[in-house]
C-alpha positions as CSV (number, residue, x, y, z in Angstrom):
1,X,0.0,0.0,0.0
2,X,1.7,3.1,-1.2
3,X,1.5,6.2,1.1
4,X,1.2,10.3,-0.3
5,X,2.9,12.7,1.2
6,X,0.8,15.8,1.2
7,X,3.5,19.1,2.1
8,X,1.2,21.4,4.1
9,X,3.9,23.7,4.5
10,X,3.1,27.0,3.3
11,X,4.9,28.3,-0.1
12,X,7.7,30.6,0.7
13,X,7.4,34.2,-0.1
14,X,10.4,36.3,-1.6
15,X,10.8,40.0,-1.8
16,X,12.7,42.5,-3.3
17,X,13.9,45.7,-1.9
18,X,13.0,48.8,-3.5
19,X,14.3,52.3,-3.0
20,X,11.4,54.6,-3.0
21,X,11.4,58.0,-0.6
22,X,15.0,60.0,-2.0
23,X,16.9,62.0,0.7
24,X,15.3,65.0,0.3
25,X,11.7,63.9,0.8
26,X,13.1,62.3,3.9
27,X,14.7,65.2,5.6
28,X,11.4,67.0,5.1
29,X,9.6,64.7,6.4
30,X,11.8,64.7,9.7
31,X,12.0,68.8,9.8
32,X,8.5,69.6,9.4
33,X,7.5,66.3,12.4
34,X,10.1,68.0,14.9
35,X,9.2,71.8,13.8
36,X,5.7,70.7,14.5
37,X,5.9,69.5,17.7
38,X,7.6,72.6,18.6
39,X,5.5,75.2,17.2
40,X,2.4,72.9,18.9
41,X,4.3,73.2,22.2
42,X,5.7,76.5,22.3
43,X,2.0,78.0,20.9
44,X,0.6,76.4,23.7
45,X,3.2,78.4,25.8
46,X,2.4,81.7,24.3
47,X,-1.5,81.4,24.2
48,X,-1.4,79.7,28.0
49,X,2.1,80.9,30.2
50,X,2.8,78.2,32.1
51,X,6.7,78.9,32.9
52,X,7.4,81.3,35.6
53,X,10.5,82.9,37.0
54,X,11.3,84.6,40.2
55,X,12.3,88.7,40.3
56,X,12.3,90.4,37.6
57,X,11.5,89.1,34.0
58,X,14.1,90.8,32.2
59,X,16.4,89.1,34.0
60,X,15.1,85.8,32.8
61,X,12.9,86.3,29.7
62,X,11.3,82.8,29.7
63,X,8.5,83.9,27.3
64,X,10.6,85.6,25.0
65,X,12.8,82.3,24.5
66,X,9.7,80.6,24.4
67,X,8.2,82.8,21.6
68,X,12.3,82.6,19.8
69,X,12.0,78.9,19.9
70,X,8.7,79.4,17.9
71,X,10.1,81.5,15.5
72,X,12.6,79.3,14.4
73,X,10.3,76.2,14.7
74,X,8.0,78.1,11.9
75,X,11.1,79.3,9.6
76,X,12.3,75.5,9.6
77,X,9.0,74.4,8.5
78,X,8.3,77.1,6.2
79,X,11.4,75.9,4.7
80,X,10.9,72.2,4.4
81,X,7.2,73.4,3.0
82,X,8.8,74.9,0.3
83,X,11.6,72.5,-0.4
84,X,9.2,69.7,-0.7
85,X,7.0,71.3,-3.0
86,X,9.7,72.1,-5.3
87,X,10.9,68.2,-4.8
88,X,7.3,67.2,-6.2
89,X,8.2,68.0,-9.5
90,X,12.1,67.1,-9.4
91,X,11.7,63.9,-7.4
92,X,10.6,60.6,-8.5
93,X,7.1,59.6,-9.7
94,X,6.8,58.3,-5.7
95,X,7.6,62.0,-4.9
96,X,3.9,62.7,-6.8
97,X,2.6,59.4,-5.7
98,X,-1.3,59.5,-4.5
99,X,-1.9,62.9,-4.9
100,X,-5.7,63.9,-5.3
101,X,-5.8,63.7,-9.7
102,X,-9.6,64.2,-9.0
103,X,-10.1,64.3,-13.3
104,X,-8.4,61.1,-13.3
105,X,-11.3,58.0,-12.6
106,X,-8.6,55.8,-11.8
107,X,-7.7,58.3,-8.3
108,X,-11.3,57.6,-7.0
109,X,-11.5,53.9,-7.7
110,X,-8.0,54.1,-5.1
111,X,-9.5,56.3,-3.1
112,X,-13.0,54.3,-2.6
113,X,-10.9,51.1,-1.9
114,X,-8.2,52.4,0.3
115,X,-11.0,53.5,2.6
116,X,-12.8,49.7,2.4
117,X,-9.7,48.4,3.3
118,X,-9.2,50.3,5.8
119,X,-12.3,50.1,7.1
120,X,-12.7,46.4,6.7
121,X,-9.2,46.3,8.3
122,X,-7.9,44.1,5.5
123,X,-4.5,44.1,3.6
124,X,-5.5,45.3,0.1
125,X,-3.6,46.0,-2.9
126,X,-0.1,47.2,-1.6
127,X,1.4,50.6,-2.5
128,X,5.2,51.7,-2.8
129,X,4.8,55.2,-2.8
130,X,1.6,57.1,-1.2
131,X,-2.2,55.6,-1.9
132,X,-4.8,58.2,-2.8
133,X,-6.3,58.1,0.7
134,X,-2.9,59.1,1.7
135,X,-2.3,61.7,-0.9
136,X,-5.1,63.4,0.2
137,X,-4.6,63.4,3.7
138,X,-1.4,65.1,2.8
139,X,-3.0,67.2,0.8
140,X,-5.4,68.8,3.0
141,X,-4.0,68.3,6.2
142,X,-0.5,69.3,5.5
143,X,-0.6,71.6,2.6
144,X,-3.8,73.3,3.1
145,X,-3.2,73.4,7.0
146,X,0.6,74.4,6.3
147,X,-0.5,77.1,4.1
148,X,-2.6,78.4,6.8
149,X,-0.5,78.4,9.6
150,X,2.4,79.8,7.3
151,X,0.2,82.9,6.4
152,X,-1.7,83.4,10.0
153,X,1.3,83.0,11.9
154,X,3.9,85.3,9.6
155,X,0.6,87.8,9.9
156,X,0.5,88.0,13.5
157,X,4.6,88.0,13.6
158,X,4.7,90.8,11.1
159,X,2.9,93.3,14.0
160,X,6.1,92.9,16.0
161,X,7.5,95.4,13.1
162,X,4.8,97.0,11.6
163,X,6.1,98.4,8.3
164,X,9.0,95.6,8.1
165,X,9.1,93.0,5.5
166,X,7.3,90.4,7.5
167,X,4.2,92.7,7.9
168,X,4.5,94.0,4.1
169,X,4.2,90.6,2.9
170,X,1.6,89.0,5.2
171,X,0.3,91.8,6.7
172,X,-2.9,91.6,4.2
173,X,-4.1,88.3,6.0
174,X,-5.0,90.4,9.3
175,X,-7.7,92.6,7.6
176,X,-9.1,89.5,5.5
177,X,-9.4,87.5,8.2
178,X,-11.3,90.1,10.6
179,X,-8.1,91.6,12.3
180,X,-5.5,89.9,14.5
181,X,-7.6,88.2,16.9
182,X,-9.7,86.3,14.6
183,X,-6.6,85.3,12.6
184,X,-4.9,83.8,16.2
185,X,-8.0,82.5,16.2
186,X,-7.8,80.5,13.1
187,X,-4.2,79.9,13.8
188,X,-4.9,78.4,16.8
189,X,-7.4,76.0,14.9
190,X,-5.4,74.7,12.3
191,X,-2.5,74.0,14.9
192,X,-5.2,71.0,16.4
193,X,-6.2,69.7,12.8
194,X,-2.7,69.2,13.0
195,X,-3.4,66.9,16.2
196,X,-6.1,65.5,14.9
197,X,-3.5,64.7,11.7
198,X,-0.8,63.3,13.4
199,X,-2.8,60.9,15.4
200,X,-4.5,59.5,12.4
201,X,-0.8,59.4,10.5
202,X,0.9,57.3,13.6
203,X,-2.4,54.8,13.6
204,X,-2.2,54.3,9.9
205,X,1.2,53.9,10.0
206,X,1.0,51.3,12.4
207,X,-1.6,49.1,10.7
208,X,-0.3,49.5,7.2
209,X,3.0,48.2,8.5
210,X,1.0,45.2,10.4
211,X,-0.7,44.5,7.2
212,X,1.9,44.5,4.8
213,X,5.2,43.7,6.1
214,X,6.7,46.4,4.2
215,X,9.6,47.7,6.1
216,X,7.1,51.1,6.1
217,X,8.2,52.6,9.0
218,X,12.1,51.9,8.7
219,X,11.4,53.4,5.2
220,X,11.2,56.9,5.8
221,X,14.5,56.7,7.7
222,X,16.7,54.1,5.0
223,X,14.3,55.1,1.7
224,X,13.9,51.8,1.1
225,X,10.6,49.5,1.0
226,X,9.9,45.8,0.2
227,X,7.7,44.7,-2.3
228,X,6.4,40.9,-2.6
229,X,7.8,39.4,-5.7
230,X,5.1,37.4,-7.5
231,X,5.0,35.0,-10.8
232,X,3.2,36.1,-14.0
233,X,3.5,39.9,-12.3
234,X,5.8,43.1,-14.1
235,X,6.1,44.1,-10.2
236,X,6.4,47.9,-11.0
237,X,5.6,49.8,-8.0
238,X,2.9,52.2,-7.7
């Protein structure tokens, strides 16, 4: 009686590694995180003093270093705003990955099945570069919040001087906004949809990375990502 040896084993899975985010996109992703959790810190300083000193303040100008530290937190991420926009059209096609093509039918059917994934909590199709969920989550949390802080908060700065360059260029956004307290006012706003931002980036990292064994997080630090190599495929990354 002749026995069959059935292999349950599972087949083995081979990937390849594939270098997607290029330096530049890196460091800005790294400036603008720290610069925003010190503008979100320092703001929270300046709108509610916490820090106190004993005798007198010029001797110890807490607040001002406070309000300095802010300063340069907003002139690194203005910076990095700019340098990555400008990298959207020199970098890679990853560089331009996922952003909102809303003409293009193919950018909604990503969209609409992004967000059943997601919400179904299921591995779909993998991405190398950004998914169109992602791109616009980008787009309107961190370019359309960007741009607001960048204006509001260069407006308000700009009274420190009134006349100066600062004011001259951004000065215009106080009287279309209602005058300096409404525009704190909608500074103060966009700085917690950048909360409300952040928290939904580390989540999604996290179960993206779960799902697809991707080397995602390690990517923004190395560039590279792994994709599953697959008979019958041409394997070209999103």
């Amino acid at each position: 009686m002749n026995s069959t040896t059935v292999n349950t084993s599972p087949a083995p899975r081979y990937f390849e590694r594939v270098y997607v985010w290029q330096w530049p996109i890196r460091i800005f992703h790294w400036v603008t995180a720290f610069s925003v959790v010190a503008l979100f810190v320092t703001g929270w300083l300046i709108a509610e003093p916490l820090l106190g000193s004993s005798g007198d303040p010029a001797d110890h100008f807490v607040m001002g270093r406070v309000r300095q530290v802010h300063l340069i937190a907003a002139m690194a991420f203005t910076v990095a705003f700019v340098w990555r926009s400008i990298w959207f059209f020199l970098g890679t096609r990853h560089a331009r990955s996922g952003f909102p093509c809303v003409w293009r039918p193919s950018w909604w059917v990503g969209l609409a099945r992004q967000a059943g994934d997601y919400l179904k909590l299921e591995a779909g199709r993998p991405h190398l570069g950004h998914n169109s969920l992602a791109g616009l989550s980008y787009t309107l949390f961190v370019i359309g919040l960007g741009l607001v802080q960048i204006f509001t908060g260069f407006a308000l700065y700009g009274q420190s001087a009134p006349g100066g360059i600062v004011d001259r260029t951004f000065g215009w956004v106080l009287p279309l906004l209602g005058g300096a307290m409404r525009t704190t006012s909608w500074h103060h706003l966009a700085a917690w949809g950048f909360v409300v931002f952040v928290i939904l980036h580390v989540y999604i990292i996290f179960i993206d990375a779960r799902q697809y064994r991707n080397g995602l997080i390690v990517s923004i630090i190395s560039g590279f990502k792994f994709r599953e190599k697959t008979g019958g495929e041409d394997g070209r990354p999103d």
